[in-house]
C-alpha positions in Angstrom: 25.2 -1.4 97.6 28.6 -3.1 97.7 31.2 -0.4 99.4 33.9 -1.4 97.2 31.8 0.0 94.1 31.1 3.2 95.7 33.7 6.3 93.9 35.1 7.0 97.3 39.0 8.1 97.3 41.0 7.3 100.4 41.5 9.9 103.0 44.9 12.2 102.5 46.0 14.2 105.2 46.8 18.5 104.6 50.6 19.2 103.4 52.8 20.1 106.9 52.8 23.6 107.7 55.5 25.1 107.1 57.8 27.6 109.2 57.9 30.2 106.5 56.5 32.7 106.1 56.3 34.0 110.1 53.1 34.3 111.9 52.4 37.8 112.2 52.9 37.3 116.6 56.7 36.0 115.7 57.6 39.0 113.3 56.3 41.3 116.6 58.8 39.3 118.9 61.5 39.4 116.4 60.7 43.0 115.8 61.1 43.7 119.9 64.2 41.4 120.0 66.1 43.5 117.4 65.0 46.8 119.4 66.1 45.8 122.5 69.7 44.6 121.2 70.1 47.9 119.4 69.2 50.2 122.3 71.1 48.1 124.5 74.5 48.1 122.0 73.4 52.1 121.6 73.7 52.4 125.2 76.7 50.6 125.8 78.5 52.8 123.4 76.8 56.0 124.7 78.0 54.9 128.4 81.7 54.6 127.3 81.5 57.9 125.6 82.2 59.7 128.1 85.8 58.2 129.1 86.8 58.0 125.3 86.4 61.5 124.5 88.4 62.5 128.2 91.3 60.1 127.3 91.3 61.5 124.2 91.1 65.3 125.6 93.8 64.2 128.1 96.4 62.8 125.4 95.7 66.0 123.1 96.9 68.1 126.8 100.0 65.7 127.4 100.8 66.0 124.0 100.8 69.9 123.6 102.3 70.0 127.0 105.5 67.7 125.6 105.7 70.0 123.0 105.6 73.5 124.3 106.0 72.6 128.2 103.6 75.4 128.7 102.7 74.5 132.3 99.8 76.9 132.1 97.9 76.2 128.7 98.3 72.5 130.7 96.6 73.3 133.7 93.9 75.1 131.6 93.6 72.2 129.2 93.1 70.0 132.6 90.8 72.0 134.0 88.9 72.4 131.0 88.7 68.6 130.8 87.2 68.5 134.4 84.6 71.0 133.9 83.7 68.9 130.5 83.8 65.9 132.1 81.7 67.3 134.8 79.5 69.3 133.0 78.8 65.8 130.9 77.6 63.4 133.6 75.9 66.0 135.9 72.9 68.5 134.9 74.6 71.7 133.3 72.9 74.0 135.9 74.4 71.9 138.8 78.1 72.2 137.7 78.8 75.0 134.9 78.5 78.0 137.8 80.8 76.4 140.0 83.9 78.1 141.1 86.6 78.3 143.6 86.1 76.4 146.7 82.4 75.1 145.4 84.4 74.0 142.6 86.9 72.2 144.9 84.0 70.8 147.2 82.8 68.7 144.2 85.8 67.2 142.8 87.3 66.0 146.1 83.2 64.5 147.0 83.9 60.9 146.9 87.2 61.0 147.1 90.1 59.9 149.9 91.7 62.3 151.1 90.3 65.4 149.4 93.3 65.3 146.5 91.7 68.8 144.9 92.7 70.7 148.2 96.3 70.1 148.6 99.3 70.6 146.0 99.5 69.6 143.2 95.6 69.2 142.8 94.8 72.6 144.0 96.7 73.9 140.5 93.5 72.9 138.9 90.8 74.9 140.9 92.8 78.5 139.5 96.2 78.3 138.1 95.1 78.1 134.8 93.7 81.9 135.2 96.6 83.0 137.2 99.9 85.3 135.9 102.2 83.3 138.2 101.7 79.4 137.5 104.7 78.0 139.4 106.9 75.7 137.0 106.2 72.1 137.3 108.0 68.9 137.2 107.4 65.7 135.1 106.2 63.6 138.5 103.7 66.9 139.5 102.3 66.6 136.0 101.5 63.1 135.8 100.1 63.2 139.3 97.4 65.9 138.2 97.1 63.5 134.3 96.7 60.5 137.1 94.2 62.3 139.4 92.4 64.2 136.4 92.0 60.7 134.6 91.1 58.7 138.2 88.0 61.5 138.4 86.6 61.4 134.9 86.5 57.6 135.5 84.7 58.2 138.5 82.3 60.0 137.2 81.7 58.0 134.3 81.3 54.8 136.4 78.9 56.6 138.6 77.0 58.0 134.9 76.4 54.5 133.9 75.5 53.5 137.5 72.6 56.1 137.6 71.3 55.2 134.2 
């Protein structure tokens, strides 16, 4: 038999495979990528939290302060800020039940020169609850909005350190 009569057809090779739709392997890896960049953008937000909400707290205190110069509702506004701020990056149990010279202990840990202990910085370990809050000056109150903000950094930048 003569090969050119036979009803052959010539060879043709199977379209290119195309890129769409996804292999079900690459929808899993794009379905892990996506995770991780929203739990890591979460986190990063969740990390800076922390500082936001004490800058915030401090600027509502500075501003009530420039308005009514109420040295006391000041140092209470600090304080509470502290204890927050506190009570935020470390277990509840650990820091709400802290008073007085415990109190002091931890916000001068980690710190030069102990700046809770001494004047102006002791104002915030009990004035806020005493009669007889001594009146303040403008440099005495933005040393404790200095030291107050310099500690709630601290503490958030050890936070994000530990997690």
């Amino acid at each position: 038999m003569d090969p050119a009569a036979l009803p052959l057809k010539d060879i043709h090779l199977p379209a290119p495979v195309g890129w769409w739709p996804l292999a079900p392997g690459w929808w899993l890896l794009l379905a892990i990528g996506v995770a991780v960049i929203v739990v890591s953008v979460w986190l990063g937000y969740r990390r800076g939290r922390l500082l936001r909400l004490a800058r915030r707290l401090l600027a509502d205190v500075r501003r009530q302060w420039q308005r009514g110069r109420d040295d006391q509702q000041m140092l209470a506004g600090l304080s509470q800020t502290l204890r927050r701020a506190a009570i935020a990056t470390e277990r509840r149990a650990q820091v709400a039940a802290l008073t007085a010279s415990p109190w002091r202990d931890y916000l001068n840990d980690g710190l030069a020169g102990a700046p809770f202990s001494s004047h102006p910085g002791s104002l915030l370990i009990d004035a806020a609850y005493r009669a007889d809050v001594p009146q303040l000056d403008d440099a005495t109150v933005s040393h404790l909005f200095t030291l107050v903000e310099q500690r709630v950094r601290q503490w958030s930048q050890q936070y994000r350190e530990r997690r």
